[in-house]
C-alpha positions in Angstrom: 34.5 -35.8 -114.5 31.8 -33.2 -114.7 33.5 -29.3 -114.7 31.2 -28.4 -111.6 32.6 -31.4 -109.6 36.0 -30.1 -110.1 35.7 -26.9 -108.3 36.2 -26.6 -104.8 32.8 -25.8 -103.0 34.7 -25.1 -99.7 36.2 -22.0 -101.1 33.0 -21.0 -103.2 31.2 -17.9 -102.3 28.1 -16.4 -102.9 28.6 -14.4 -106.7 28.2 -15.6 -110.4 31.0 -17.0 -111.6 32.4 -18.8 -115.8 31.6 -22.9 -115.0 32.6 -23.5 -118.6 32.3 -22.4 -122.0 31.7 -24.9 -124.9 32.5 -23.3 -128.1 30.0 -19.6 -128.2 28.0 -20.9 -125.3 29.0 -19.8 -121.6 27.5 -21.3 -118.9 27.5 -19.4 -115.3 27.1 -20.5 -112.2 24.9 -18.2 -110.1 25.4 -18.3 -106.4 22.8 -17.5 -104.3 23.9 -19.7 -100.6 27.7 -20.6 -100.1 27.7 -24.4 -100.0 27.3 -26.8 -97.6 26.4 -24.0 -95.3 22.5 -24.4 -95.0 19.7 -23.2 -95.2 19.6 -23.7 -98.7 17.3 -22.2 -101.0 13.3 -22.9 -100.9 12.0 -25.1 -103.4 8.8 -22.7 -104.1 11.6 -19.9 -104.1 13.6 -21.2 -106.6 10.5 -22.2 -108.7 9.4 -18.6 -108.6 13.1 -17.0 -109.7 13.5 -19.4 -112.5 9.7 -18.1 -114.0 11.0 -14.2 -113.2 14.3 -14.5 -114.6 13.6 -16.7 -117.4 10.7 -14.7 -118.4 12.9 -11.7 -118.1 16.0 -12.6 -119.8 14.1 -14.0 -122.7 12.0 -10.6 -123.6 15.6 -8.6 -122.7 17.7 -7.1 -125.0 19.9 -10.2 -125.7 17.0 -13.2 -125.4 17.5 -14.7 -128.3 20.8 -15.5 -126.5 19.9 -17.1 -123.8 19.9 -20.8 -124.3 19.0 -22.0 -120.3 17.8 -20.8 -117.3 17.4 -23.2 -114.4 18.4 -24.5 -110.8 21.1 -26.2 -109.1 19.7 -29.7 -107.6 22.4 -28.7 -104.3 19.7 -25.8 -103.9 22.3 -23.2 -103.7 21.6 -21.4 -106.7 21.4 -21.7 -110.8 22.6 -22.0 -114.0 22.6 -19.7 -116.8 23.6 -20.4 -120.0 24.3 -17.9 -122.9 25.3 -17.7 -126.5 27.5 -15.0 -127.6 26.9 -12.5 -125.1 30.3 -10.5 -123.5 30.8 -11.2 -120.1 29.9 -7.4 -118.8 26.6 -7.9 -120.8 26.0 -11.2 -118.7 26.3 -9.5 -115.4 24.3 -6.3 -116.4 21.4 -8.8 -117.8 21.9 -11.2 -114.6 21.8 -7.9 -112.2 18.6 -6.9 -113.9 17.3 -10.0 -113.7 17.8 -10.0 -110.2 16.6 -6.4 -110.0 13.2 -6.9 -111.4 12.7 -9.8 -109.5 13.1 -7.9 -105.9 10.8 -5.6 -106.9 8.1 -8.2 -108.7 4.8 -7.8 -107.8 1.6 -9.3 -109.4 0.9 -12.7 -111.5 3.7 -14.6 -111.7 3.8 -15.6 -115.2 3.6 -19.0 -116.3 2.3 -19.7 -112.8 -1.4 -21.1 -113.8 -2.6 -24.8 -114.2 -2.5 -24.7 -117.5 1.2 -23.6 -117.8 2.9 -24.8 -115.2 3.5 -28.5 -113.6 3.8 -27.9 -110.0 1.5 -24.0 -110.1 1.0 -24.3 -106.2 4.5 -24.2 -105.3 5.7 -21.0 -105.4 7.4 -17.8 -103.1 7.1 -14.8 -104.5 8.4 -13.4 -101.1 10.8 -15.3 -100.6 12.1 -15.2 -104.1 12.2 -11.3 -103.6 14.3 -11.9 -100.4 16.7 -14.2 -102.1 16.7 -11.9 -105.2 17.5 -8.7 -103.2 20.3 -10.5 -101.6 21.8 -11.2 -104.8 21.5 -7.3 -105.6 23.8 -6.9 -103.1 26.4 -9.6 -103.9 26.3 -8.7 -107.4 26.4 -4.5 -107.2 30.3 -3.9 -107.8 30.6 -7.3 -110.0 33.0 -7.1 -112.9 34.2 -9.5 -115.6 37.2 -9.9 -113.2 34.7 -11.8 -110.7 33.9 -14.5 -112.4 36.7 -16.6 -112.0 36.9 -19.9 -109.2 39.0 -19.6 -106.6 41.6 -22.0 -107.1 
């Protein structure tokens, strides 16, 4: 069975959390809506945060470790997966990323005709609301965090 499937979703809250780690590559599970407990996140939203955060994490001071950036298909929030990075650095890159997108303003990047397959549908404002939520959630996160609740 797939790792995801195996963790309970009625006890999963909003926060970043280990989904599994497959040799030097850690994949996290960024929470953005608790699920089953709609509204769930915006398509043109999430399409916005993955350009901002990908294009963040990827010029930051660990993106040559950063193998993925993308969406959940449940709409509830992302994936994030990264190679050799310590899981303080993870949060402190993932807060950032979060940071700068709440506070974005301007071209999204990537967003043109010519870049993008779908450059009509995107939120910058709503990706800012969901982002500045996510400030919050994550502000006092620590390594200790990331860990299902069983």
């Amino acid at each position: 069975m797939v790792t995801s499937f195996r963790v309970n979703h009625n006890k999963l809250n909003e926060g970043m959390y280990v989904s599994r780690v497959d040799d030097d590559i850690i994949t996290y599970d960024i929470r953005v809506i608790k699920p089953n407990a709609p509204p769930f996140l915006e398509p043109p939203a999430i399409h916005t945060i993955e350009h901002l955060f990908a294009m963040f994490v990827r010029t930051g001071f660990c993106g040559e470790n950063v193998i993925y950036f993308g969406p959940m298909g449940c709409r509830t929030g992302f994936f994030f997966l990264l190679r050799a990075v310590s899981h303080t650095n993870a949060i402190a890159l993932t807060k950032s990323a979060f940071e700068f997108i709440s506070q974005f303003s301007g071209e999204i990047p990537g967003c043109r005709k010519e870049e993008c397959g779908n450059f009509l549908e995107h939120n910058l404002d709503l990706a800012k609301e969901y982002a500045s939520k996510m400030c919050k959630i994550l502000a006092n996160w620590v390594p200790c965090c990331l860990q299902y609740e069983q």
